[in-house]
NULUMMAR-448783 format. One record per residue (C-alpha): x, y, z; residue in one letter; residue number from 1. Coordinates in Angstrom, 3 decimals, decimal comma. Layout:
BEGIN
X Y Z A NUM $
...
//
This chain:
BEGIN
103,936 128,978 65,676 X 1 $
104,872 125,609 67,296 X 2 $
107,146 126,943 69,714 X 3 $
104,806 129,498 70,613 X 4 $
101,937 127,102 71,212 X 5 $
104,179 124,801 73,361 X 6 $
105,803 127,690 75,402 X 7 $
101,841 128,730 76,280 X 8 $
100,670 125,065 76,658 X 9 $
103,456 124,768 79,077 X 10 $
102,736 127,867 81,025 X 11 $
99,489 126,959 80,853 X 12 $
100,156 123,478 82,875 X 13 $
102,406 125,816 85,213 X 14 $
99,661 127,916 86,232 X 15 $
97,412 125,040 86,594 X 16 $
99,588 123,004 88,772 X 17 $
100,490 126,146 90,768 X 18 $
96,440 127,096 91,099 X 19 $
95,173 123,555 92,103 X 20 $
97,568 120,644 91,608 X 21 $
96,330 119,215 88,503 X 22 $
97,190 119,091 85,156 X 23 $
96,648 116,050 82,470 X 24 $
99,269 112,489 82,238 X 25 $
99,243 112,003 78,220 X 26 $
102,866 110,943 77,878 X 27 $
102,478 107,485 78,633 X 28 $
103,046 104,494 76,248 X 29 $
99,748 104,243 76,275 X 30 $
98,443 107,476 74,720 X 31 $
95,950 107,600 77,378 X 32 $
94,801 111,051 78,972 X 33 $
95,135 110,800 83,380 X 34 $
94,133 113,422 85,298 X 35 $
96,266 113,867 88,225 X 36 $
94,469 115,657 90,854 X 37 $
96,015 116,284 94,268 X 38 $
94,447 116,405 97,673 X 39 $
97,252 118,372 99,846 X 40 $
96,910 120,208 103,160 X 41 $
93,817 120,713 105,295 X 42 $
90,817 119,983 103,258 X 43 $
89,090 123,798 103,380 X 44 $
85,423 123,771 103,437 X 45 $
82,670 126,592 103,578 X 46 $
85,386 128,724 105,430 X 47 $
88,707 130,562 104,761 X 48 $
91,521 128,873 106,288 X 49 $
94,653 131,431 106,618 X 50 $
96,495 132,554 104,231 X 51 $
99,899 130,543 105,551 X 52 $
98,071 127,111 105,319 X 53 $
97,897 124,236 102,510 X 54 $
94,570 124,004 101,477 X 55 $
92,502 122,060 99,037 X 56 $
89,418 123,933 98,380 X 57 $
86,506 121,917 97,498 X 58 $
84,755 124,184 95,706 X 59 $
88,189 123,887 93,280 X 60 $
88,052 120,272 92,737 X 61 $
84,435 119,249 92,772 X 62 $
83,974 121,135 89,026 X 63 $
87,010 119,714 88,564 X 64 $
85,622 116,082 88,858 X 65 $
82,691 116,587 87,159 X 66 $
84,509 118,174 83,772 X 67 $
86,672 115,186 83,760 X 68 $
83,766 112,632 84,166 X 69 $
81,799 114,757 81,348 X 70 $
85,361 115,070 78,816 X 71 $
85,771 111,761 76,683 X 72 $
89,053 112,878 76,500 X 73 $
89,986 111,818 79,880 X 74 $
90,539 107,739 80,094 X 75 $
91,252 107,983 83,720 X 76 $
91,938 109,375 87,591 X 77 $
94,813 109,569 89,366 X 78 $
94,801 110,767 93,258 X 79 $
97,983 111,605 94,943 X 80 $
96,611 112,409 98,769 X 81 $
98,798 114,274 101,633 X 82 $
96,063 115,374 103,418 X 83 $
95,817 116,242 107,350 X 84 $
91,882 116,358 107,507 X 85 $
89,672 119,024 107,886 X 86 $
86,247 119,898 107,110 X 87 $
84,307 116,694 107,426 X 88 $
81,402 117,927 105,206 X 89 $
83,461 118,840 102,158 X 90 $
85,523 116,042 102,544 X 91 $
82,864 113,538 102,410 X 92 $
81,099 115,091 99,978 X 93 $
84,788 114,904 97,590 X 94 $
84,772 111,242 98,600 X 95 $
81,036 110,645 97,219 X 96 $
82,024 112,376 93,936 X 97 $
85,003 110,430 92,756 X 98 $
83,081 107,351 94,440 X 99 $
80,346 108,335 91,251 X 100 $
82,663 108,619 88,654 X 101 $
82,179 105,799 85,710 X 102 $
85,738 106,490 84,769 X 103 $
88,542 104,236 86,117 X 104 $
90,068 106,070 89,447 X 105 $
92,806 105,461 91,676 X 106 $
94,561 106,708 94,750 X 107 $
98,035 106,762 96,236 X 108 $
98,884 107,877 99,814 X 109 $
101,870 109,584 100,124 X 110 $
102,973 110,727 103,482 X 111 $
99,552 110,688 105,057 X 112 $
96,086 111,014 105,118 X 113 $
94,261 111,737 107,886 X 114 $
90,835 111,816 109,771 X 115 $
88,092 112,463 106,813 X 116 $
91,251 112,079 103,948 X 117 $
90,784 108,312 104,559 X 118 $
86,927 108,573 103,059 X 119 $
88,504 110,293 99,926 X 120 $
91,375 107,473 99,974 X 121 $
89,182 104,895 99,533 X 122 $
86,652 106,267 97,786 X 123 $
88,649 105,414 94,285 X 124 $
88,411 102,109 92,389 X 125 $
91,794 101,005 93,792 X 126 $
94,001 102,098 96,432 X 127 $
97,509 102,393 97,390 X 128 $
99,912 103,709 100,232 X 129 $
103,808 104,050 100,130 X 130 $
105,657 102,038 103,155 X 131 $
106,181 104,848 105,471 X 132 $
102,578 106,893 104,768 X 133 $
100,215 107,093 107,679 X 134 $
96,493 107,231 108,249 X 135 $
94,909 108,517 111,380 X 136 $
91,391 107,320 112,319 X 137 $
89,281 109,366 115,225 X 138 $
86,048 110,227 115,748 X 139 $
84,094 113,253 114,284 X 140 $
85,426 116,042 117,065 X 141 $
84,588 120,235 116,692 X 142 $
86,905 123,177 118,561 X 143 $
85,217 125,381 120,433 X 144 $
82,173 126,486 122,499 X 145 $
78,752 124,104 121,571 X 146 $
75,738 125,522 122,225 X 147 $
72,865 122,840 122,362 X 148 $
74,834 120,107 123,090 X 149 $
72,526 116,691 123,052 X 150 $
71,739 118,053 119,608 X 151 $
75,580 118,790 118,576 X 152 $
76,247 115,161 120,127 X 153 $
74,256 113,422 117,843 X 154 $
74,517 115,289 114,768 X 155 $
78,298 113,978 115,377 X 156 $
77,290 110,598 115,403 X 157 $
75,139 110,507 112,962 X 158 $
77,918 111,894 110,489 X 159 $
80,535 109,647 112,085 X 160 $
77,936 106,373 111,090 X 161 $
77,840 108,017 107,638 X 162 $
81,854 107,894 107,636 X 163 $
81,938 104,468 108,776 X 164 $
79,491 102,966 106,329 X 165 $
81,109 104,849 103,430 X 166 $
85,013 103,594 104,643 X 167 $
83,274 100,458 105,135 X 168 $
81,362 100,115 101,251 X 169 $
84,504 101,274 99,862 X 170 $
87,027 98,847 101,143 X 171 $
87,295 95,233 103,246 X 172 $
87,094 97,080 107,016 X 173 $
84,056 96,277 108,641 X 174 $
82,125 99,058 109,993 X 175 $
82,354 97,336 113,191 X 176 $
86,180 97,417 113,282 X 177 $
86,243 100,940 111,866 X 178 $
84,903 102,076 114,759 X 179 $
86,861 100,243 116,978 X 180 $
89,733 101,884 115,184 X 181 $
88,007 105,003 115,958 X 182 $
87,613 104,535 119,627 X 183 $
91,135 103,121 120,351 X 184 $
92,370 104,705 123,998 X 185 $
95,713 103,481 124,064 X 186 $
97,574 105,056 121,227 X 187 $
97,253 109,092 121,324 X 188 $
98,501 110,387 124,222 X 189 $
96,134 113,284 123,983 X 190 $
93,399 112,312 121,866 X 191 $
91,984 108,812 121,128 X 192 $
91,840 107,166 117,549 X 193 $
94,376 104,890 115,528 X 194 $
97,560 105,699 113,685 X 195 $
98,238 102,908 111,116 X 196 $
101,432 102,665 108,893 X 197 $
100,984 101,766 105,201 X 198 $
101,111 97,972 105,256 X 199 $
98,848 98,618 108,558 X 200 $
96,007 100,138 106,247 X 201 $
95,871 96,816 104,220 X 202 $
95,899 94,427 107,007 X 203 $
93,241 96,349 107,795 X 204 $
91,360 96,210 104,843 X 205 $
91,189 99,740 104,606 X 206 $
94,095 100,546 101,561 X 207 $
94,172 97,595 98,858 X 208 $
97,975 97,583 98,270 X 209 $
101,457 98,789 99,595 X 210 $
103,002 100,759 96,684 X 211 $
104,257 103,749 94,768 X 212 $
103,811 105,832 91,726 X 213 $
104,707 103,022 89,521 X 214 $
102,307 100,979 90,781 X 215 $
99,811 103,070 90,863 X 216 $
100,139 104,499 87,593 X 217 $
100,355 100,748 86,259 X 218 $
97,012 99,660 87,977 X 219 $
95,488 102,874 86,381 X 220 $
96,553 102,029 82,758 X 221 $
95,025 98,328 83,289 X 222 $
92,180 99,939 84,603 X 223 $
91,559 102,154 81,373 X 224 $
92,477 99,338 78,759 X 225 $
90,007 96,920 80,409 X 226 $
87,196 99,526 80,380 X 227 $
87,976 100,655 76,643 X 228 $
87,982 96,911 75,218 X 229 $
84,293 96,459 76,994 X 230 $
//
């Protein structure tokens, strides 16, 4: 019966992994229970991307969040982000949810993460990047015909203010430099913005530390023993 209820707890974690990139750390040393939840891809919003694209699907992982802040099972949250962007309303609204959670959270860049991926980067308790990741900073921007266009313009920067001040409350940039960031002209040949290089994001203030899984996975555990001797 044991091998039976390991083969299915393992295809279990298979099909979980494959559905949304997440599945439970409880090997550790530690005995503690991590979820590991991955934010891969274009950040997908109220509409279907295509079929050929790397998505994550916020309607997948905001449940997600809230059944691991509501299982006492779960000690703690691990991040791992390789996001290009995308829908800014999803995105931020991700970033506010694991920003709420009581439970000890933390993030690791790997690769990149870009436009409204650095909101959800820093949205965790602690923050990391490997050497070579990459975040891109621009402003709020939307492909495509506008109709009403003073209005468009500043529901734009109204939402980019919100993105600054929640970047800004959630790590040492000011607000002020954020959006200096932002506007940079003489970095994208086509576009304007900032592209900063991992130990570029904690000059900044913006990431709290240059580092790996290890790391990551080692701030985590302090985290969760600190929280469950209070």
């Amino acid at each position: 019966m044991s091998d039976d209820k390991n083969k299915k707890q393992g295809e279990d974690t298979r099909e979980e992994i494959k559905e949304s990139g997440q599945l439970i750390l409880d090997k550790n040393k530690k005995k503690s229970h991590i979820q590991l939840i991955t934010i891969i891809g274009e950040i997908e919003g109220h509409d279907n991307l295509g079929s050929n694209s790397k998505t994550t699907k916020y309607e997948h992982i905001l449940p997600k969040l809230a059944a691991a802040e509501d299982d006492e099972n779960i000690d703690g949250l691990l991040f791992l982000l390789h996001t290009m962007g995308g829908d800014v309303e999803a995105g931020l609204a991700i970033a506010e949810l694991i920003a709420s959670i009581s439970k000890p959270t933390v993030s690791l860049v790997l690769g990149g993460s870009h436009s409204i991926g650095v909101p959800i980067a820093v949205s965790t308790d602690y923050s990391f990047i490997v050497p070579t990741g990459t975040m891109v900073v621009h402003p709020v921007r939307m492909n495509g015909t506008v109709i009403g266009a003073k209005q468009t313009f500043d529901y734009f920067k109204q939402m980019q203010a919100r993105i600054s001040w929640f970047v800004a409350h959630h790590s040492d940039i000011s607000k002020e430099r954020f959006e200096e960031l932002m506007m940079e002209t003489k970095m994208l040949t086509k576009d304007i913005g900032t592209i900063l290089e991992g130990s570029e994001t904690v000059e900044e203030g913006i990431i709290d530390e240059v580092g790996g899984l290890k790391e990551a996975m080692a701030e985590l555990q302090k985290r969760i023993e600190k929280r469950k001797k209070q």
